[in-house]
PDB file of N, H, CA, C and O in Angstrom:
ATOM      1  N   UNK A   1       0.848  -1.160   0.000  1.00  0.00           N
ATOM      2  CA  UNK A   1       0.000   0.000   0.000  1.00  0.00           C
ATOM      3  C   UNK A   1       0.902   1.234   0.000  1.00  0.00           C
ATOM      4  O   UNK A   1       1.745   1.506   0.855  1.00  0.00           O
ATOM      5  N   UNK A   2       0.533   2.079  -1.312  1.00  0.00           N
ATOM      6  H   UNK A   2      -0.152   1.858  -2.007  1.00  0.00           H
ATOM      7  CA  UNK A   2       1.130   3.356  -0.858  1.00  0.00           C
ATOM      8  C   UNK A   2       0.438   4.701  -0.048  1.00  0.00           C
ATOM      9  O   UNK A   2      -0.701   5.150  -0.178  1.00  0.00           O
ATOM     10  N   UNK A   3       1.432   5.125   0.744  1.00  0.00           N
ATOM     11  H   UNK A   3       2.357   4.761   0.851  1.00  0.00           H
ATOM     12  CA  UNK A   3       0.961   6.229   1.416  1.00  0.00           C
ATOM     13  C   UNK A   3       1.537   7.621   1.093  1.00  0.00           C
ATOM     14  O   UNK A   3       2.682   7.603   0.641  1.00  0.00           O
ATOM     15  N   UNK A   4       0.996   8.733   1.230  1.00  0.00           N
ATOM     16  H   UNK A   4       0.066   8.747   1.597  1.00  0.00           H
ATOM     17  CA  UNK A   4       1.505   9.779   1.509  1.00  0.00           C
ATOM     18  C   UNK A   4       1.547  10.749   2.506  1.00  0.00           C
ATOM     19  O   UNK A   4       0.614  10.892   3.296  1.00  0.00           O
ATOM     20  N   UNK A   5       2.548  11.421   2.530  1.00  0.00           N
ATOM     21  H   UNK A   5       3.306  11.304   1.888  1.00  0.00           H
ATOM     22  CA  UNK A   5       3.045  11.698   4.143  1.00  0.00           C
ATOM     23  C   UNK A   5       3.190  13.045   4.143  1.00  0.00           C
ATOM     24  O   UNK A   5       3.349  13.371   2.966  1.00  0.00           O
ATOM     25  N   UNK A   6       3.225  14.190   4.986  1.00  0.00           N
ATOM     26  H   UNK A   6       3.097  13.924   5.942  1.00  0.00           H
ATOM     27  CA  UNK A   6       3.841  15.106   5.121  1.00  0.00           C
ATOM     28  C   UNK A   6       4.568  15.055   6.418  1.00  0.00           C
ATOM     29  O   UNK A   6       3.884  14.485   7.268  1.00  0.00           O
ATOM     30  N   UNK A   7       5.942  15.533   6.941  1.00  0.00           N
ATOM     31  H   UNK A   7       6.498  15.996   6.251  1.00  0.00           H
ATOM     32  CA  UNK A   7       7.106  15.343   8.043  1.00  0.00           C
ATOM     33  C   UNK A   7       6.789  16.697   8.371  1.00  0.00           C
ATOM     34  O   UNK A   7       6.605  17.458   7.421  1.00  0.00           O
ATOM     35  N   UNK A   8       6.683  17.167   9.594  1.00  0.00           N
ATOM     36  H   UNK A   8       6.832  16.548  10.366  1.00  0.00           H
ATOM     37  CA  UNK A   8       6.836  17.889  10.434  1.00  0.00           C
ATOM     38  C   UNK A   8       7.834  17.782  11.573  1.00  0.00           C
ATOM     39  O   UNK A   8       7.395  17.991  12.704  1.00  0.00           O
ATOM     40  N   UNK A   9       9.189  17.468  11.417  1.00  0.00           N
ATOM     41  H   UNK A   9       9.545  17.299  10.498  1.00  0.00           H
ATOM     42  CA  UNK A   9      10.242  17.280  11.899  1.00  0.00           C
ATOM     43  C   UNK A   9      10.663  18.401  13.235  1.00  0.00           C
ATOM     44  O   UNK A   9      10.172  19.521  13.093  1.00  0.00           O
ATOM     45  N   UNK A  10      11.392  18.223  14.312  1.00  0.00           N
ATOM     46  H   UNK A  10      11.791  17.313  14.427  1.00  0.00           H
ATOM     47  CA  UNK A  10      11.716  18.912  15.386  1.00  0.00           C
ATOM     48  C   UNK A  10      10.186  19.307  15.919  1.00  0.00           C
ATOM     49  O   UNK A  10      10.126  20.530  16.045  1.00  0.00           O
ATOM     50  N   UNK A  11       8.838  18.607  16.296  1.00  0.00           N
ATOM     51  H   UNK A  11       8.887  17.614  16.193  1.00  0.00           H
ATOM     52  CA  UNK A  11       7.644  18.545  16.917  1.00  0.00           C
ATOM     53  C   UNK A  11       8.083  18.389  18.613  1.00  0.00           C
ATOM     54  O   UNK A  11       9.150  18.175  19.187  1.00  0.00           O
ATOM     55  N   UNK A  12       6.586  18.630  19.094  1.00  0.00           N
ATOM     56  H   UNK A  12       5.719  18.804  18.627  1.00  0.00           H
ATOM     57  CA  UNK A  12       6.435  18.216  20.360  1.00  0.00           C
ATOM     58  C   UNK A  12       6.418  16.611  20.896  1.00  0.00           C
ATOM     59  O   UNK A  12       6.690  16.199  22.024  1.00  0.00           O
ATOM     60  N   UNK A  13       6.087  16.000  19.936  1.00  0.00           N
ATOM     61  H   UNK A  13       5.866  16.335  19.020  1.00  0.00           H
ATOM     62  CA  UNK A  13       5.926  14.733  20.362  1.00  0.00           C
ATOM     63  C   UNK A  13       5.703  13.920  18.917  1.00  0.00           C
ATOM     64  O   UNK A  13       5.344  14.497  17.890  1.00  0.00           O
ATOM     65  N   UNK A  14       5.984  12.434  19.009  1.00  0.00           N
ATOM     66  H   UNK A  14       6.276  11.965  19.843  1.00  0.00           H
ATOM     67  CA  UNK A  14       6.029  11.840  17.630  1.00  0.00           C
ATOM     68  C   UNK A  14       4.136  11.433  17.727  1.00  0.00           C
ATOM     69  O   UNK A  14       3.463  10.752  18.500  1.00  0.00           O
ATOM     70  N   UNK A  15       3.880  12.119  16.721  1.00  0.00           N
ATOM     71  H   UNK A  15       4.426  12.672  16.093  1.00  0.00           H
ATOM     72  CA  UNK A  15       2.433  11.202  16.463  1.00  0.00           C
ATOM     73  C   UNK A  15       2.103  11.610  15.021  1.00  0.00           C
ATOM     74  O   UNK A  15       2.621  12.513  14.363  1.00  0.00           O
ATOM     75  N   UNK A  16       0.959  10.605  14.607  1.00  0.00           N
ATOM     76  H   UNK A  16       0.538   9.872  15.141  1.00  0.00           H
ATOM     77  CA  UNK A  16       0.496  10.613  13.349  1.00  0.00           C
ATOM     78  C   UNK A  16      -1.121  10.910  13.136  1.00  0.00           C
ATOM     79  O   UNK A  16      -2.122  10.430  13.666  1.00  0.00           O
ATOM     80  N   UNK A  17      -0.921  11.906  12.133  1.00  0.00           N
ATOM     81  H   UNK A  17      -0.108  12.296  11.703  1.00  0.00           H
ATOM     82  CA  UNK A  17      -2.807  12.201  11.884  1.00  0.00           C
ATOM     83  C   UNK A  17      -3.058  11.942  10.700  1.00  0.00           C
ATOM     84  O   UNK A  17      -2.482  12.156   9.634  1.00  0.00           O
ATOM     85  N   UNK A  18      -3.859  11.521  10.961  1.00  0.00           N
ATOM     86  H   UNK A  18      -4.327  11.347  11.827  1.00  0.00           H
ATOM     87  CA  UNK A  18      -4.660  10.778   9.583  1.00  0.00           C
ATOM     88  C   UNK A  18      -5.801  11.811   9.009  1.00  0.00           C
ATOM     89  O   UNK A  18      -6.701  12.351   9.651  1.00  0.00           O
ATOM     90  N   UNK A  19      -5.457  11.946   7.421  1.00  0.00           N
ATOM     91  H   UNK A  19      -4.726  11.508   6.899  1.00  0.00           H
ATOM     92  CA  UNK A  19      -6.447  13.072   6.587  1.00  0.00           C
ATOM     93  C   UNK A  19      -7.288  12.097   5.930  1.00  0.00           C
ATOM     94  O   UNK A  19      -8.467  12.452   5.922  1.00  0.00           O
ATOM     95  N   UNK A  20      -7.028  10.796   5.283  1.00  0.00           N
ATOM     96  H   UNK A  20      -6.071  10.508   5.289  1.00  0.00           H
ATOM     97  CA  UNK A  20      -7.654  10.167   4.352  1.00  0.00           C
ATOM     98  C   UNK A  20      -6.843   8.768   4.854  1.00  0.00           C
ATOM     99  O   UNK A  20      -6.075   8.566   5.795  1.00  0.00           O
ATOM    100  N   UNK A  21      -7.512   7.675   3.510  1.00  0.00           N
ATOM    101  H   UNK A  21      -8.136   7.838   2.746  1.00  0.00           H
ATOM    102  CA  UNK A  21      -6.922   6.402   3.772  1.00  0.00           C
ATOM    103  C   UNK A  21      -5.612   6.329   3.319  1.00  0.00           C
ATOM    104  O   UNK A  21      -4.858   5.459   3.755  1.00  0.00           O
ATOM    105  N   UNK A  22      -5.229   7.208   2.430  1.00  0.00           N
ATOM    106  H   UNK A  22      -5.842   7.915   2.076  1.00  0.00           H
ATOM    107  CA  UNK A  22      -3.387   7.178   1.767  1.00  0.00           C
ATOM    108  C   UNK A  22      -2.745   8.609   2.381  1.00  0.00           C
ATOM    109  O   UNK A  22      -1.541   8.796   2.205  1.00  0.00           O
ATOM    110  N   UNK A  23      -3.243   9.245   2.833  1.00  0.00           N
ATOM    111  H   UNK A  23      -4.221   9.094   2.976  1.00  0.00           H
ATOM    112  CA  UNK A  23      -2.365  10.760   3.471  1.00  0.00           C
ATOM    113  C   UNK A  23      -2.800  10.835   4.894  1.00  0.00           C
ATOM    114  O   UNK A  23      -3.836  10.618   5.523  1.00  0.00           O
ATOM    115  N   UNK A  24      -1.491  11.261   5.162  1.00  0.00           N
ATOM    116  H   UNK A  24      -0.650  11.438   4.652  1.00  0.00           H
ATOM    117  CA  UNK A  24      -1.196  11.519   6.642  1.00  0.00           C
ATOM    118  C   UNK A  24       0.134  12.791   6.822  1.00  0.00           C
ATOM    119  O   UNK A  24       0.898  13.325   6.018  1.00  0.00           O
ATOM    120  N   UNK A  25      -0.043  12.886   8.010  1.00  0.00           N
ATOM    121  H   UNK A  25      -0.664  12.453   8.663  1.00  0.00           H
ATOM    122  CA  UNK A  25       0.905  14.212   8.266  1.00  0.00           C
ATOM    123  C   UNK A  25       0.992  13.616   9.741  1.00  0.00           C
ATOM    124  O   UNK A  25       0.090  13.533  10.574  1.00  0.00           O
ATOM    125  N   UNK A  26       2.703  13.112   9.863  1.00  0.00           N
ATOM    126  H   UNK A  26       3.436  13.179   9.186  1.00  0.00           H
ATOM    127  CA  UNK A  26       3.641  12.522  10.867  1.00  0.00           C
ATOM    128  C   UNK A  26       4.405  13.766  11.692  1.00  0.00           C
ATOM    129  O   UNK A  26       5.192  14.470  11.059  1.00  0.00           O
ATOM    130  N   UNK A  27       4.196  13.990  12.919  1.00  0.00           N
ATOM    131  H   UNK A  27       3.557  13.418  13.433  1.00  0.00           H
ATOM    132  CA  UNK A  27       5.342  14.677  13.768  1.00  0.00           C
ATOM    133  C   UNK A  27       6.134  13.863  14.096  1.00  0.00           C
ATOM    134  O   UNK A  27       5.820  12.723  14.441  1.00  0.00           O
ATOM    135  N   UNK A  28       7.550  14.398  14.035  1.00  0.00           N
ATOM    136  H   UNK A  28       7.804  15.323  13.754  1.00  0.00           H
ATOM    137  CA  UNK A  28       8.556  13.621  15.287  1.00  0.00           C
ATOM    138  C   UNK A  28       9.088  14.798  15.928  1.00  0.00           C
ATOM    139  O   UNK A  28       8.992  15.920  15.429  1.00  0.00           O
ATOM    140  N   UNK A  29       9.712  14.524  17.158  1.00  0.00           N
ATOM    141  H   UNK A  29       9.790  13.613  17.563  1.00  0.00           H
ATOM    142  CA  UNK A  29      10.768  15.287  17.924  1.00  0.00           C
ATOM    143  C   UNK A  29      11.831  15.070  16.997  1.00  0.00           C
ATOM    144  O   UNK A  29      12.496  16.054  17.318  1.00  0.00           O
ATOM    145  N   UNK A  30      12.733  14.337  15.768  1.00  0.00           N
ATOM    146  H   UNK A  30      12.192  13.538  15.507  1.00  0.00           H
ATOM    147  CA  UNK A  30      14.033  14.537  15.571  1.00  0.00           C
ATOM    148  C   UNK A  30      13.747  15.595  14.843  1.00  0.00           C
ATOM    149  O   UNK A  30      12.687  16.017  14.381  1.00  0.00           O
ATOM    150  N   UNK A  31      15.060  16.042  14.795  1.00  0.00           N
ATOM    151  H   UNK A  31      15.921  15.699  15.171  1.00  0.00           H
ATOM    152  CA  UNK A  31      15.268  17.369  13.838  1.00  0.00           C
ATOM    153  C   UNK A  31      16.106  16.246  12.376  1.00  0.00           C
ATOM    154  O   UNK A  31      16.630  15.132  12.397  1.00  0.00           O
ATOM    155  N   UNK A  32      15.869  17.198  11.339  1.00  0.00           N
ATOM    156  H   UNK A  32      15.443  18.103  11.322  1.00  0.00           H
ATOM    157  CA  UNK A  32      16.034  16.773  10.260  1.00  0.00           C
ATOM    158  C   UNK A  32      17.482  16.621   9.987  1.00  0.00           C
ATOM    159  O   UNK A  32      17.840  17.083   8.903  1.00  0.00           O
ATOM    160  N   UNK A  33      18.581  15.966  10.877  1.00  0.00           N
ATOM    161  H   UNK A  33      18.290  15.591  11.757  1.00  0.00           H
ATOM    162  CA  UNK A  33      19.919  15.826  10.346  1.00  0.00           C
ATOM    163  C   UNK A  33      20.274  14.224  10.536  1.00  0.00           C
ATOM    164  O   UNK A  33      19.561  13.326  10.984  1.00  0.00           O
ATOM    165  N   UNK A  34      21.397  14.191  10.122  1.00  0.00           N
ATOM    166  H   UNK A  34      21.976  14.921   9.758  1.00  0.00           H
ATOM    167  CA  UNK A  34      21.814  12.993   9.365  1.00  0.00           C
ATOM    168  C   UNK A  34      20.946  11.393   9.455  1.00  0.00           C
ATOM    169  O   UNK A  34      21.215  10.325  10.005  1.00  0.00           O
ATOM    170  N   UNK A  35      19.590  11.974   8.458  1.00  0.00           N
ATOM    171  H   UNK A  35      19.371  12.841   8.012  1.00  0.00           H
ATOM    172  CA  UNK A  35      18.973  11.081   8.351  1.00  0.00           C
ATOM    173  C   UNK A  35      17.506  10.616   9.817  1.00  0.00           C
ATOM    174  O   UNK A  35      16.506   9.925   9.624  1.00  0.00           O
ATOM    175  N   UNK A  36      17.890  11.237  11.018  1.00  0.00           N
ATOM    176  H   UNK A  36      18.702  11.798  11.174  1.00  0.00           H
ATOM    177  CA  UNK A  36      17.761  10.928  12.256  1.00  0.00           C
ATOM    178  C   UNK A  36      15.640  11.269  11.890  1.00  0.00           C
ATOM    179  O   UNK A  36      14.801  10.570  12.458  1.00  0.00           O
ATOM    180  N   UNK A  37      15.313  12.203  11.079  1.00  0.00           N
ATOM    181  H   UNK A  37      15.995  12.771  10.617  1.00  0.00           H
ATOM    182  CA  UNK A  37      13.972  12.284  10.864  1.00  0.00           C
ATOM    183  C   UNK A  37      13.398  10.787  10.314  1.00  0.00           C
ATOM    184  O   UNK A  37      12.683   9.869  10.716  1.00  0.00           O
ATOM    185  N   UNK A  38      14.036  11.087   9.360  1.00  0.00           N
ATOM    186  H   UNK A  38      14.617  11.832   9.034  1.00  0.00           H
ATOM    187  CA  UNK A  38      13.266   9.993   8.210  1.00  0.00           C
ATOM    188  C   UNK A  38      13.364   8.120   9.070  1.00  0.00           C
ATOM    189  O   UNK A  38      12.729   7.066   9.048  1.00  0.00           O
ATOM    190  N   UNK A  39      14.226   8.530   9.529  1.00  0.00           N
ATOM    191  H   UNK A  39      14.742   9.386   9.547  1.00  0.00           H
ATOM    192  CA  UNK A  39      14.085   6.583  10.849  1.00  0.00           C
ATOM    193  C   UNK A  39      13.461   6.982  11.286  1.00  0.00           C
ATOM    194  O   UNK A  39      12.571   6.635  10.509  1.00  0.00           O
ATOM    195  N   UNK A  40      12.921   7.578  12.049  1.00  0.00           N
ATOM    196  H   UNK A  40      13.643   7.859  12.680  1.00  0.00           H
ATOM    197  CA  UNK A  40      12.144   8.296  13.315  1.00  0.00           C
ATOM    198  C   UNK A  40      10.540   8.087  12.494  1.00  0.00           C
ATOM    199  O   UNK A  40       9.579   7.469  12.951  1.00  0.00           O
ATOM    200  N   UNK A  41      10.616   8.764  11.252  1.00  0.00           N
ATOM    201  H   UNK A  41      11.396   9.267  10.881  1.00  0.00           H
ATOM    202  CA  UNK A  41       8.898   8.693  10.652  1.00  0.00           C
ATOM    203  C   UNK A  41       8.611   6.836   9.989  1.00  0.00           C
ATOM    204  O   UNK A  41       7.584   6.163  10.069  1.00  0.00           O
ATOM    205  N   UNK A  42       9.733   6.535   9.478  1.00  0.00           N
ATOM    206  H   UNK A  42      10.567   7.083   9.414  1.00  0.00           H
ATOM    207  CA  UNK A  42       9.600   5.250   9.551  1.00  0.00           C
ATOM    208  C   UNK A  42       9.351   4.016  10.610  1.00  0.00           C
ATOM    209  O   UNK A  42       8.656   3.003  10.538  1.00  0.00           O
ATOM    210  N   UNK A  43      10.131   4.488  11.520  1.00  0.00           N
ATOM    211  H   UNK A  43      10.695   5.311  11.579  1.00  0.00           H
ATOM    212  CA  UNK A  43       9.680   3.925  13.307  1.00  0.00           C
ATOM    213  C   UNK A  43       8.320   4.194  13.363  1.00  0.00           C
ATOM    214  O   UNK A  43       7.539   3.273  13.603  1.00  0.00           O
ATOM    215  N   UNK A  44       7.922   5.339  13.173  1.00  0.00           N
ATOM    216  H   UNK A  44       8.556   6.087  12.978  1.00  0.00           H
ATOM    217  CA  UNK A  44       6.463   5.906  13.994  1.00  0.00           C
ATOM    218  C   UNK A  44       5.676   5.101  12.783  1.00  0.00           C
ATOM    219  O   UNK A  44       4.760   4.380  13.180  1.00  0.00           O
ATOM    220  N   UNK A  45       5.859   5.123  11.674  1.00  0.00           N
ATOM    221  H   UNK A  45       6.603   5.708  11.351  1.00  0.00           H
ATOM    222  CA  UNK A  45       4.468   4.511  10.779  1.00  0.00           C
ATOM    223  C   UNK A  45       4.453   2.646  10.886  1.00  0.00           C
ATOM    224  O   UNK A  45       3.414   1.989  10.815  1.00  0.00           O
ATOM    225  N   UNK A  46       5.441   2.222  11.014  1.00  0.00           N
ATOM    226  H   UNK A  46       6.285   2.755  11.071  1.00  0.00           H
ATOM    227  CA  UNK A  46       5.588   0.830  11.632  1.00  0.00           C
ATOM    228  C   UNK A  46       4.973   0.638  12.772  1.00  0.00           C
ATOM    229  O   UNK A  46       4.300  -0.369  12.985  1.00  0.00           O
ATOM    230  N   UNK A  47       5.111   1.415  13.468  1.00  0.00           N
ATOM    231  H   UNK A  47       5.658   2.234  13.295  1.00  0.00           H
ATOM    232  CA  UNK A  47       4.404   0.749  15.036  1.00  0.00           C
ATOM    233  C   UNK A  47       2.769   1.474  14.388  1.00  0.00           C
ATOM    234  O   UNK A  47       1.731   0.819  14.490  1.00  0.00           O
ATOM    235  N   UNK A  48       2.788   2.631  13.859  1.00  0.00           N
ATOM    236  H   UNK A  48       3.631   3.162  13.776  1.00  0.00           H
ATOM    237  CA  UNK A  48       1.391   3.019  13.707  1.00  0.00           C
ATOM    238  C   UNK A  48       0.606   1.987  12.960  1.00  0.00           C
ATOM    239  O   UNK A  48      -0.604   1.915  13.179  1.00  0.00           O
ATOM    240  N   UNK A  49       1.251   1.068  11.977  1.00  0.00           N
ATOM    241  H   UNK A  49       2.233   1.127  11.799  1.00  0.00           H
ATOM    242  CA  UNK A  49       0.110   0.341  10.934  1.00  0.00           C
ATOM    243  C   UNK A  49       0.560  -1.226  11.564  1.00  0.00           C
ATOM    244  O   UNK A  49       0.215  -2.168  10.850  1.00  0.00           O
ATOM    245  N   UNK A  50       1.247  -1.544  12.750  1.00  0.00           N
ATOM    246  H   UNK A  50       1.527  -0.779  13.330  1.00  0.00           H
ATOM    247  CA  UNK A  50       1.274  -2.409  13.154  1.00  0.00           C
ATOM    248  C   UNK A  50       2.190  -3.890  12.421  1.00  0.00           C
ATOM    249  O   UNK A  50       1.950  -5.097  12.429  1.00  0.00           O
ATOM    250  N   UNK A  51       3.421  -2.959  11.774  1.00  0.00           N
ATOM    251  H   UNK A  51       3.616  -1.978  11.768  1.00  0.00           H
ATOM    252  CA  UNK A  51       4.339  -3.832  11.065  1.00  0.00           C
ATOM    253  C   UNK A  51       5.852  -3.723  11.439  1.00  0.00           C
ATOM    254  O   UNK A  51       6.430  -2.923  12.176  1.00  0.00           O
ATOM    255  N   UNK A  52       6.239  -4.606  10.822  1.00  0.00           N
ATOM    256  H   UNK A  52       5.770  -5.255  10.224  1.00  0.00           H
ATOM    257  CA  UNK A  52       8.116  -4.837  11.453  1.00  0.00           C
ATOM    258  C   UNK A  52       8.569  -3.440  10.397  1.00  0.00           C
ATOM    259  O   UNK A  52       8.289  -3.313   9.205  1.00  0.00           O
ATOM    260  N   UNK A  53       9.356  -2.474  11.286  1.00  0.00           N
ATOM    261  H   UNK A  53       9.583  -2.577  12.254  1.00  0.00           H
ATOM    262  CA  UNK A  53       9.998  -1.524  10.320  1.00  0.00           C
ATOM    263  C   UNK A  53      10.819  -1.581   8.970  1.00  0.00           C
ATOM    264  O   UNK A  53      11.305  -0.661   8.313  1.00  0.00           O
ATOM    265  N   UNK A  54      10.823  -3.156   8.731  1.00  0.00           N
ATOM    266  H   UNK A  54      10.428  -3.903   9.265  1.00  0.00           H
ATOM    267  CA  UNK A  54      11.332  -3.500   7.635  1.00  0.00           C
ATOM    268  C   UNK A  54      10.522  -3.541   6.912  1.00  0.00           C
ATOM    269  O   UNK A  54      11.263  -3.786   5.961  1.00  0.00           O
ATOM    270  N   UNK A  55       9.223  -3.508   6.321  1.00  0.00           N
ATOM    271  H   UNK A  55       8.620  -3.310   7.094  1.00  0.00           H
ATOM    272  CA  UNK A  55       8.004  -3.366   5.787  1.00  0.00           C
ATOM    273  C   UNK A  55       7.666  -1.962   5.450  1.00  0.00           C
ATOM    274  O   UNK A  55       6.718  -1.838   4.674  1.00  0.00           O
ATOM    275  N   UNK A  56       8.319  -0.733   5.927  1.00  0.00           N
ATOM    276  H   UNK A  56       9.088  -0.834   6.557  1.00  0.00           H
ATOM    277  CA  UNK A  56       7.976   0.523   5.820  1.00  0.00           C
ATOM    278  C   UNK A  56       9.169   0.655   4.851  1.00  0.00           C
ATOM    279  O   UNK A  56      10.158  -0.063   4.991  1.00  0.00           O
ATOM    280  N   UNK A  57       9.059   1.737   3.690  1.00  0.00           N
ATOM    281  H   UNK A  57       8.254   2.320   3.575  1.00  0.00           H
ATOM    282  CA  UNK A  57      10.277   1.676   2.624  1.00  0.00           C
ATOM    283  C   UNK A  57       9.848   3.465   2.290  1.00  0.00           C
ATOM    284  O   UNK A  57       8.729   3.966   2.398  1.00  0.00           O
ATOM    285  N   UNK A  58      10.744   3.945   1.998  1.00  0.00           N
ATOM    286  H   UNK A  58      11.654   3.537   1.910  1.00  0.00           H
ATOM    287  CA  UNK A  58      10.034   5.296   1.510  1.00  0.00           C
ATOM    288  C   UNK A  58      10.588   5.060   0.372  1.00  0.00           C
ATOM    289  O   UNK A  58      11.610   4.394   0.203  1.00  0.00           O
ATOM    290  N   UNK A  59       9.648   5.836  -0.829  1.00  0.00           N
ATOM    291  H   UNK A  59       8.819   6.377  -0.691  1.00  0.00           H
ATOM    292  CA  UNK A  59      10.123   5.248  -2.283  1.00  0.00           C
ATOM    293  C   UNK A  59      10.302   7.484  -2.370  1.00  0.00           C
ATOM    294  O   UNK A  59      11.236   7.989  -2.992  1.00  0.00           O
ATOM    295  N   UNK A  60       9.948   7.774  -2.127  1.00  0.00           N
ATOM    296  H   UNK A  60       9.189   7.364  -1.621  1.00  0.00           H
ATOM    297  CA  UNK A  60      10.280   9.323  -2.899  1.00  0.00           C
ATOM    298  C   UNK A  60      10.191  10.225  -1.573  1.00  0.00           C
ATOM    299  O   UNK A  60       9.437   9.978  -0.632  1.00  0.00           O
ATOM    300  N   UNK A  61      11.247  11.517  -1.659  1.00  0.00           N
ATOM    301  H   UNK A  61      11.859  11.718  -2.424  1.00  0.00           H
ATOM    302  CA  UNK A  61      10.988  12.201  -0.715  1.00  0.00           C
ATOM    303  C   UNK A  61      12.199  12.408  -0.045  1.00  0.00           C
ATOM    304  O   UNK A  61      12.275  13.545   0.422  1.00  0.00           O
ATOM    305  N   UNK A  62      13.348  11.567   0.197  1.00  0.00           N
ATOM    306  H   UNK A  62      13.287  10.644  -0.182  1.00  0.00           H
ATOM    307  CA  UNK A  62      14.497  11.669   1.155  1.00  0.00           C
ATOM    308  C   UNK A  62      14.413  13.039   1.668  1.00  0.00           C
ATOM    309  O   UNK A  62      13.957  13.110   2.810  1.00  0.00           O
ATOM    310  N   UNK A  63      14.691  13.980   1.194  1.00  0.00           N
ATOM    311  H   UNK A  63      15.061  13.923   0.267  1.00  0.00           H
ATOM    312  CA  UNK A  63      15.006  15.422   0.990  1.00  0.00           C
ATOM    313  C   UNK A  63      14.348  16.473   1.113  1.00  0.00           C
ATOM    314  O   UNK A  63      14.820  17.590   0.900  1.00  0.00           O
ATOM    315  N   UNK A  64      12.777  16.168   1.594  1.00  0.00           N
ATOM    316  H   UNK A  64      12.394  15.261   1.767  1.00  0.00           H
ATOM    317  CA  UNK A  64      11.900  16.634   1.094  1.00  0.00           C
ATOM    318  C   UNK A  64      10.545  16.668   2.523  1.00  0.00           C
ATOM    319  O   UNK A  64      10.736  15.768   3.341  1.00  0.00           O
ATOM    320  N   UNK A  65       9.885  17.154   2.686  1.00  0.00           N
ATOM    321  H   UNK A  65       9.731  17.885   2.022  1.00  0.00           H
ATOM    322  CA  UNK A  65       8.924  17.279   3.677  1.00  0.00           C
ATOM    323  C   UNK A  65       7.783  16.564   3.255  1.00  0.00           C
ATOM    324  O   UNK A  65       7.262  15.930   4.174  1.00  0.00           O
ATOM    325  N   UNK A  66       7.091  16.440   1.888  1.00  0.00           N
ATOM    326  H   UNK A  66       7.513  16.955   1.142  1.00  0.00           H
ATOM    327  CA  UNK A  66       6.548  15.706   1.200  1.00  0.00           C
ATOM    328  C   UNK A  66       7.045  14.102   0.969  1.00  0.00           C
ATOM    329  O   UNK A  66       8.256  13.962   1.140  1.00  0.00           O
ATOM    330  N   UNK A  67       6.547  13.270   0.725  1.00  0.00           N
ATOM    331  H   UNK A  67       5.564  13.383   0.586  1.00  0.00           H
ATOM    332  CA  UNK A  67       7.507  12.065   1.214  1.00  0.00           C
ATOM    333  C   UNK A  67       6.284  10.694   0.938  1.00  0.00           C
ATOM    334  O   UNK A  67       5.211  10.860   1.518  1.00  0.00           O
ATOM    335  N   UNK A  68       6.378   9.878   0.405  1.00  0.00           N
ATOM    336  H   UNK A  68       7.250   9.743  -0.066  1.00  0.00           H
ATOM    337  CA  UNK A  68       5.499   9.002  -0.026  1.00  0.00           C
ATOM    338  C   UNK A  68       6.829   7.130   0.306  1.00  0.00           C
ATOM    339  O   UNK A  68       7.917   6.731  -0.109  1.00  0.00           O
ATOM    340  N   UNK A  69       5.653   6.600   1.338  1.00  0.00           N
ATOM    341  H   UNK A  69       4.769   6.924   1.676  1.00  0.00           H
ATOM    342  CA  UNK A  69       6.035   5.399   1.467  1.00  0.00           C
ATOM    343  C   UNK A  69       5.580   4.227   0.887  1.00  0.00           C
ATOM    344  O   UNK A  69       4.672   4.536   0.116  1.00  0.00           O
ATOM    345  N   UNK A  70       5.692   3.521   0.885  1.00  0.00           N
ATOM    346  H   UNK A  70       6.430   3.270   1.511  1.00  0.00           H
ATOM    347  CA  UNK A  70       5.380   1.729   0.537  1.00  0.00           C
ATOM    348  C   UNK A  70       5.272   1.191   2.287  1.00  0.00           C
ATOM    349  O   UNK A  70       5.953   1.421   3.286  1.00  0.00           O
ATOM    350  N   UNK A  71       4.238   0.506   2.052  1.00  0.00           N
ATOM    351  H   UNK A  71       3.684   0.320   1.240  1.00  0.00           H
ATOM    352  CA  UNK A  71       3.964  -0.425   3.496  1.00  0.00           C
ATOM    353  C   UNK A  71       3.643  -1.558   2.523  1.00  0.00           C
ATOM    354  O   UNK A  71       3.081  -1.411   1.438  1.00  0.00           O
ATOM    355  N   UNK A  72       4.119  -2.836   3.111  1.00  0.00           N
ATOM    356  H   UNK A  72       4.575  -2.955   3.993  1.00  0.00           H
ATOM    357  CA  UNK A  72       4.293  -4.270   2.811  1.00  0.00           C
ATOM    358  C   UNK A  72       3.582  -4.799   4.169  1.00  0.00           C
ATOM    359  O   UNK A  72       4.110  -5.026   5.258  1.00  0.00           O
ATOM    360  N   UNK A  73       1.772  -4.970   3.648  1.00  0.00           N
ATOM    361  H   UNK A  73       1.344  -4.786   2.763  1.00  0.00           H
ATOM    362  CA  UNK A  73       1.194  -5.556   4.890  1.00  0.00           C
ATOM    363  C   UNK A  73       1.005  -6.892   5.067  1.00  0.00           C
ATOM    364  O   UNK A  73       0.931  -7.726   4.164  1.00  0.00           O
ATOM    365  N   UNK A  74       0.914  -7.126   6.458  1.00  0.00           N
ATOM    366  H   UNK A  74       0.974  -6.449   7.191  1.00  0.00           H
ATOM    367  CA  UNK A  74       1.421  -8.286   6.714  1.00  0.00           C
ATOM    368  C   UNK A  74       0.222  -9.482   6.420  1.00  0.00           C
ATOM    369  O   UNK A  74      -0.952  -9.139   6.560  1.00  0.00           O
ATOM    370  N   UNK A  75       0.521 -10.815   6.032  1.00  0.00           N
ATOM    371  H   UNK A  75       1.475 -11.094   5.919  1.00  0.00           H
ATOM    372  CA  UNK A  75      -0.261 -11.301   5.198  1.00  0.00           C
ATOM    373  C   UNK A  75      -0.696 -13.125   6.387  1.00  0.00           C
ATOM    374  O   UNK A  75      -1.472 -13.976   5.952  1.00  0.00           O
TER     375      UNK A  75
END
């Protein structure tokens, strides 16, 4: 399933809100350096959709606040 995301990086607290069934807009507390966001939103959408963080993949976005993942649900 693909999703789309917006990162709100350096937040109060890590959580996820849901707009629709494919978009969401993720806070974390990391700040956006070496990489430390993008594990952090991948952590948070793994435990959020209830999968091993190896199942969460971001296909576009590294760089970017906009950011679209792949979830590999569990079968």
């Amino acid at each position: 399933m693909k999703i789309f995301v917006k990162v709100k990086p350096d937040g109060y607290e890590d959580k996820v809100a849901k707009i629709d069934n494919t978009h969401f807009v993720v806070e974390t507390r990391e700040r956006p350096v070496q990489n430390r966001a993008n594990l952090a939103i991948t952590r948070i959408l793994a435990q959020y959709f209830g999968v091993e963080i190896g199942k969460v993949r971001m296909i576009k976005g590294f760089r970017e606040r906009n950011k679209i993942f792949e979830i590999e649900e569990n079968k």
